[in-house]
C-alpha positions as CSV (number, residue, x, y, z in Angstrom):
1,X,26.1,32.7,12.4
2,X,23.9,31.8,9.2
3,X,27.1,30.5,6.7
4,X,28.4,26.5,7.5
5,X,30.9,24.1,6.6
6,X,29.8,20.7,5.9
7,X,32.8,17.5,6.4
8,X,33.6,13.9,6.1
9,X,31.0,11.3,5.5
10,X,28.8,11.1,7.4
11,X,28.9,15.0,7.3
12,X,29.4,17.3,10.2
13,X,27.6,20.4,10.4
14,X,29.9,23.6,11.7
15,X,28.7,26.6,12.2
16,X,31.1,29.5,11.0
17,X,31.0,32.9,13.7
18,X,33.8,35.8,12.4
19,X,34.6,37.8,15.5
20,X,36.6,40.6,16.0
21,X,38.1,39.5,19.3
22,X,39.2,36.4,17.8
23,X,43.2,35.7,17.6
24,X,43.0,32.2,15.9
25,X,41.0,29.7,14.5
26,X,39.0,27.6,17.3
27,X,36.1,25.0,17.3
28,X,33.5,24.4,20.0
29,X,31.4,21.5,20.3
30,X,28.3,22.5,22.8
31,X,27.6,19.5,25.2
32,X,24.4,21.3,25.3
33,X,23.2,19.9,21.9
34,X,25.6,18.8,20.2
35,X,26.4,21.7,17.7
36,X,30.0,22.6,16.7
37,X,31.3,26.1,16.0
38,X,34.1,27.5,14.5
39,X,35.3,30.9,15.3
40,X,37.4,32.8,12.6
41,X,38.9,36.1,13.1
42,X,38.0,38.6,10.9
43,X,40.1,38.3,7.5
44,X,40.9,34.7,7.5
45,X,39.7,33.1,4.2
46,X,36.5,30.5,4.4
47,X,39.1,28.0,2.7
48,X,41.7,28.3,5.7
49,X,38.7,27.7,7.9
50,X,37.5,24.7,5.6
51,X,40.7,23.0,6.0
52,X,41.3,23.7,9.6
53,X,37.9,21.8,10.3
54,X,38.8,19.1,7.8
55,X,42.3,18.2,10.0
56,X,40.7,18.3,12.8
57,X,37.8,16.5,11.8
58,X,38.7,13.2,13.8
59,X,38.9,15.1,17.1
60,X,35.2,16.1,16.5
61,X,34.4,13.0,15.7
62,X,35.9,11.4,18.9
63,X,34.4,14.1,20.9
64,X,31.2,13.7,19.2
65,X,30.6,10.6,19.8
66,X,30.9,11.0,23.9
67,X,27.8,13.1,23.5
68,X,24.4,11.4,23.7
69,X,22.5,11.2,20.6
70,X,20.4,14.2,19.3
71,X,16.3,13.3,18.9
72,X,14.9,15.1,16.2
73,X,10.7,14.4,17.0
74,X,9.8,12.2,13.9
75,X,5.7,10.6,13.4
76,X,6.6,7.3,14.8
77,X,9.1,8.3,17.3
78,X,8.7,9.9,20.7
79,X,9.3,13.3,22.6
80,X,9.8,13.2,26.7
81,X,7.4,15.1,28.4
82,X,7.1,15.8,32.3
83,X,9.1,13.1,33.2
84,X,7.4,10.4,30.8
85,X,7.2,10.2,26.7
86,X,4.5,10.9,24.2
87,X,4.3,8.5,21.3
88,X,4.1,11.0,17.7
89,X,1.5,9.3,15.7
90,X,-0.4,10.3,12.8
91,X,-4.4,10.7,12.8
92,X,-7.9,12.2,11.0
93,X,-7.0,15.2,12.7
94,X,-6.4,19.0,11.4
95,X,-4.8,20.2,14.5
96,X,-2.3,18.5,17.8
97,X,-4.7,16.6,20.1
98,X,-3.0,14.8,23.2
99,X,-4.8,11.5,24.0
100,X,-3.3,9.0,26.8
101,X,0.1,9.4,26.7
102,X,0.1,9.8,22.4
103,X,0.2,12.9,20.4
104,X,-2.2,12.6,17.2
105,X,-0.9,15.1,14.5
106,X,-1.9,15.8,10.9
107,X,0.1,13.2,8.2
108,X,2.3,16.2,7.2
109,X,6.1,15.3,8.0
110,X,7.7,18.4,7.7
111,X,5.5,20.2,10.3
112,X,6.2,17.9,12.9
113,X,8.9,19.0,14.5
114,X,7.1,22.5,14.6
115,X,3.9,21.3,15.4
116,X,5.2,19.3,18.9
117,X,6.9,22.3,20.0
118,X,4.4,24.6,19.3
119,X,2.4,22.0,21.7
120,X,5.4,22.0,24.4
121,X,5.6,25.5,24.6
122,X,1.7,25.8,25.4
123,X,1.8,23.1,28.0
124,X,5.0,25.0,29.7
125,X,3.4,28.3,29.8
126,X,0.7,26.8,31.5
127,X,2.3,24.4,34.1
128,X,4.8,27.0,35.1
129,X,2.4,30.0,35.6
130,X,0.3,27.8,37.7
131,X,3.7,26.4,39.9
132,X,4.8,30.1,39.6
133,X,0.9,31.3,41.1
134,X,1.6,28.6,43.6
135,X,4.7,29.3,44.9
136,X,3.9,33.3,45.2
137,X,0.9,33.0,46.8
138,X,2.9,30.3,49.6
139,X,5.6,33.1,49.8
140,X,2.6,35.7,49.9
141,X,5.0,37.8,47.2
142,X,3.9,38.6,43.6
143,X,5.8,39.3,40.5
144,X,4.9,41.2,37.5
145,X,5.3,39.0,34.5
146,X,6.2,35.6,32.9
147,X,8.1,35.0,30.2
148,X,9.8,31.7,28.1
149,X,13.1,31.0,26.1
150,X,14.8,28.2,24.9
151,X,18.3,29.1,26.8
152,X,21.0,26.9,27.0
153,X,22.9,28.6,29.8
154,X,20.6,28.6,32.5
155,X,16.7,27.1,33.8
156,X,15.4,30.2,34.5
157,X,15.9,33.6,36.2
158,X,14.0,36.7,38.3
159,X,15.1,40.0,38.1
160,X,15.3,42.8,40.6
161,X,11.8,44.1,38.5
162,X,9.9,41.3,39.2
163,X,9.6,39.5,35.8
164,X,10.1,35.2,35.5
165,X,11.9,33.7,33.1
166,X,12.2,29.7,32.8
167,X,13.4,27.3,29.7
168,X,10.1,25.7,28.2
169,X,12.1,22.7,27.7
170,X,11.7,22.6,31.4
171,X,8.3,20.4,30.3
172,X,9.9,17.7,29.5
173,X,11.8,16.8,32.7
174,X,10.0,14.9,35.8
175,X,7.5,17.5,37.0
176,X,9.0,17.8,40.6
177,X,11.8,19.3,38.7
178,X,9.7,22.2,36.8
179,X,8.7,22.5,40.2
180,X,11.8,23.0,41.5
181,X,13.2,25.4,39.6
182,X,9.8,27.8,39.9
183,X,10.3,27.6,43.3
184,X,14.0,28.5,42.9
185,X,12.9,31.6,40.8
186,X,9.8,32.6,43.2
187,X,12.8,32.9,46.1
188,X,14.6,35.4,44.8
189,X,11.4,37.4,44.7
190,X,12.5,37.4,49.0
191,X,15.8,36.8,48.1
192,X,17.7,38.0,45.1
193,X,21.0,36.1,46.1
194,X,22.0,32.6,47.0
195,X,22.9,33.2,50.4
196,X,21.8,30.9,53.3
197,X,18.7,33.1,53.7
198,X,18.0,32.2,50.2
199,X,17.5,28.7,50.7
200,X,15.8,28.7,53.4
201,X,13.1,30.2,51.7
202,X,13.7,27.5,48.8
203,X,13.8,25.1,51.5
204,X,9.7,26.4,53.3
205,X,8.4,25.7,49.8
206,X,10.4,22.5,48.4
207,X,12.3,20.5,50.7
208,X,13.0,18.1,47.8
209,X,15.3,20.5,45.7
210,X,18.2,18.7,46.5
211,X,17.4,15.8,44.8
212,X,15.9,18.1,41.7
213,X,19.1,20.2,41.5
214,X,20.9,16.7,40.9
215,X,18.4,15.7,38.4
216,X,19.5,18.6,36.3
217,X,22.7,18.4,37.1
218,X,22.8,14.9,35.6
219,X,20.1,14.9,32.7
220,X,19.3,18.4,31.7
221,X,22.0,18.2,28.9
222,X,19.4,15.4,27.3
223,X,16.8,18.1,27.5
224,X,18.9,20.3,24.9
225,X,19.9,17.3,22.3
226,X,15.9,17.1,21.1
227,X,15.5,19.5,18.3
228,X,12.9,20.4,16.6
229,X,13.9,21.5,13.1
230,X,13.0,19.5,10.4
């Protein structure tokens, strides 16, 4: 999905997908992050799918604007992070350094959208192969590998071969919820359904994951609206 279709003032971004099952023209706007998509069968003209955007364009707008505002992490501005925020400042540094709640970065602009997730990412790895150690070694289980993506459909998953996988954005929610949802994954290592048997195990570990499964339930989306592109 690499062409677009820019509308209206201020512009809308809409990323163009052709696909072959396609019957009709169709837009999707992801409450994930915001990002619209318009699906085109294959054939249609880009100029039928320009002009189908443009009459509908007041529909993404209205729909739009029920969405929460994106966050792109700017020097000045701010990035949540387990639970709290870290201020973006610029410093005499050459490289990220965290320092009471502030992260110092180099005074270049256009790396510092890369630059904060590049740090994210390294604190995630960290904080969820420790919770995931944790959690095992309560369960007396092991699994064979850790890995992270930045998916929009689920928090994290555990397959039948043993291997973790969580969202690094899980670092910046509260950390009783990156908790949570290791402990969630670490289950199905005994468990590899949601039966009753399942939470019980979740249950031994983290009596809280009520509360945590409502957290996400409620603010995860907000998670998904900070992006890092510059």
């Amino acid at each position: 999905m690499g062409r677009q279709i820019v509308v209206g003032n201020p512009p809308i971004e809409v990323g163009v997908r052709r696909s072959g099952r396609a019957r009709r023209l169709s837009l999707r706007i992801s409450r994930l992050d915001g990002r619209v998509t318009l699906t085109m069968p294959h054939g249609v003209a880009e100029s039928e799918g320009r002009a189908f955007v443009a009459s509908r364009e007041e529909w993404l707008r209205g729909h739009l604007g029920g969405l929460g505002d994106v966050v792109v992490p700017r020097l000045g501005s701010s990035v949540p992070y387990q639970g709290n925020t870290l201020e973006l400042r610029v410093g005499d540094v050459r490289r990220v350094v965290e320092r009471e709640g502030t992260l110092i970065l180099p005074d270049e602009p256009e790396r510092v959208g890369a630059r904060v997730q590049a740090f994210l990412r390294t604190k995630a790895r960290d904080r969820l192969a420790e919770a995931s150690d944790r959690y095992a070694s309560e369960l007396e289980v092991s699994y064979r590998r850790l890995s992270l993506r930045d998916t929009r459909s689920r928090w994290g998953s555990c397959t039948t071969a043993g291997d973790l996988m969580y969202s690094w954005r899980l670092i910046m929610a509260p950390r009783e919820v990156l908790d949570y949802v290791v402990a969630h994954e670490v289950a199905h290592l005994v468990e590899m359904n949601h039966s009753q048997a399942f939470w019980d195990v979740v249950e031994s570990i983290f009596p809280t994951h009520r509360a945590c499964r409502k957290w996400l339930k409620q603010h995860g989306e907000s998670l998904h609206r900070v992006r890092f592109e510059n």
